[in-house]
C-alpha positions, 0 to 999 in steps of 0.5 A: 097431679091436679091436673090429671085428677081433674081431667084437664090435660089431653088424651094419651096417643095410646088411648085410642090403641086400647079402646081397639083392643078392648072391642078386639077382646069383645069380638073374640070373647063372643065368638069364644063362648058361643063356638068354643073356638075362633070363627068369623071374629077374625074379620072384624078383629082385622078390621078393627086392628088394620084401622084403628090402631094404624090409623092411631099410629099413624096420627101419632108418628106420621106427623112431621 
């Protein structure tokens, strides 16, 4: 428990996953509130979730 509270242990596999969706839910909220529908963010969105939370998969179950 001390360990966790002083930041001494390693980041979770799933760190990386949430900081994409975070940036993803950025992507839509602003094309959200400026067209009141889903537009270009789909692009990005892709991107970010192609890449990012592959790649974390990736570095997570592809090791052997």
């Amino acid at each position: 428990m001390r360990d966790s509270l002083e930041g001494t242990g390693e980041k979770k596999w799933w760190y990386q996953i949430a900081v994409m969706v975070m940036i993803c839910v950025f992507f839509v909220g602003i094309d959200m509130y400026h067209n009141g529908k889903i537009t270009w963010s789909v692009w990005p969105v892709a991107a970010v979730l192609f890449f990012g939370v592959g790649f974390s998969l990736l570095n997570k179950f592809g090791r052997e």
